[in-house]
Structure formats: structure tokens, C-alpha cells
N, C-alpha and C positions, 0 to 999 in steps of 0.2 A: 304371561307369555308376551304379549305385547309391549311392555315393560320392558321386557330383554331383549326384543327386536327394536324398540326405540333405542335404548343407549347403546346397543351395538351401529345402528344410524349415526346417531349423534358422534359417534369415535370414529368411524369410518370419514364422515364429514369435516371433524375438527383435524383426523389425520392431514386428512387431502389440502385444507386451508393452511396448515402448517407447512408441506411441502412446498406451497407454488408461492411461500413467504421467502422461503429459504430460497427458491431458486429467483427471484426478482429480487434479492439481495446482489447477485451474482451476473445479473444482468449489464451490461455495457453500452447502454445510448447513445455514448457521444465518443469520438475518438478520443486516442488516449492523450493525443496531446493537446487537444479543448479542456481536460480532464487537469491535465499539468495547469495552463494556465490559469484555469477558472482556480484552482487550490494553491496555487504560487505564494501568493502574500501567509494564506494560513499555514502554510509550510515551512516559510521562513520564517515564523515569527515564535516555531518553537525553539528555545533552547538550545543551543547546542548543534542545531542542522547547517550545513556547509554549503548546502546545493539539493539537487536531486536530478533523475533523469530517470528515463524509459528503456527496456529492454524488454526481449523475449525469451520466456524458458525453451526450454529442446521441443514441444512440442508445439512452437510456434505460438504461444500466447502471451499478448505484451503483459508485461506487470510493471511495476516502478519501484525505483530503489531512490531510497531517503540518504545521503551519504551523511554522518555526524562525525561531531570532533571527536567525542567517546562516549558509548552505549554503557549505561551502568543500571545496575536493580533500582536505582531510584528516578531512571528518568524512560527506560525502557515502555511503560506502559502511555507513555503520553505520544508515541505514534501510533498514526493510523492502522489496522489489519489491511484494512482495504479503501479503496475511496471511486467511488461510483460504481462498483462492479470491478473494478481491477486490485489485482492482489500486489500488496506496498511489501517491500522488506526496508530493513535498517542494514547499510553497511557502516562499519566503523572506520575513517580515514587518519584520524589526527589534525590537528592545525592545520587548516592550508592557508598558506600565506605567500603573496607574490616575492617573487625571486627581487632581491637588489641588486643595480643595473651593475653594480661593481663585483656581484657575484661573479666566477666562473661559470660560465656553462659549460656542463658536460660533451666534450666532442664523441660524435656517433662512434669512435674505438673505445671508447671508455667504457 
């Protein structure tokens, strides 16, 4: 009997350790834009990312968005989920590349 009240302990214990892992994953100590720039250089120096910036979903919590040239199965996993407690997504842009000066620019009726 003691035996079954010890490993019911020891799960109820290793539950509870696992919980308060999971939510200090999801914790956010520093604002999000300490966050940007402390991770700037590790951001830009994946493959394929154009930039990145900060937003907020609908219920008001900032996250960041990675913008790349293009998201494919073979490069997909080499972004971050998250990075210090805030949630990263990947948007896909294409090339960005600055306008030449001899370009047209679009006038606002266009």
C-alpha cells in the first residue's frame, strides 16, 4: 500500500514540475521589442528571411512575424516557434527589392 501511495506522489509531483515547465516556456520578461533586437542578427542570418516585425493578435498579445522570400518543407523548420515567451509566425513575401529611381511610381489613382 505504501508503494501505491508513493508513485501516485511521485506523478502527482512529476505532473506539477512539468506544468510550471511548460508555462516558464511561455513567459515574457523583457518587452517584445528588447526581444527583436537582442535576436536581430540570429534572424537575419537565417536563409531566406527579408526582415521581421511585431504585432498583436485580436486578443491583444504581441507575437512576431518572420517575413521570408519563400517558405518551403525544406527550410520551414529552421524558424523559431517562439523566442523568449512570444509566439514567431513565418509570412511568405517574395523578393523585396528597392524600387529604381527610374522606376514609375504608382500615383494614389492607380
Amino acid at each position: 500500500m505504501k508503494a501505491i501511495l508513493f508513485l501516485i506522489a511521485v506523478t502527482v509531483l512529476l505532473n506539477h514540475c512539468d506544468a510550471q515547465i511548460k508555462d516558464s516556456s511561455k513567459m515574457q520578461n523583457k518587452p517584445i521589442e528588447q526581444v527583436l533586437k537582442d535576436n536581430q542578427n540570429k534572424l537575419l542570418s537565417i536563409p531566406g528571411v527579408q526582415g521581421f516585425y511585431q504585432s498583436k493578435l485580436e486578443n491583444g498579445e504581441d507575437y512576431i512575424v518572420i517575413i521570408v522570400d519563400s517558405l518551403t518543407e525544406k527550410n520551414k523548420d529552421k524558424f523559431p516557434k517562439s523566442l523568449e515567451g512570444y509566439t514567431v509566425t513565418v509570412e511568405e513575401v517574395g523578393q523585396i527589392k528597392p524600387l529604381n529611381k527610374e522606376e514609375k511610381k504608382p500615383s494614389p489613382e492607380e
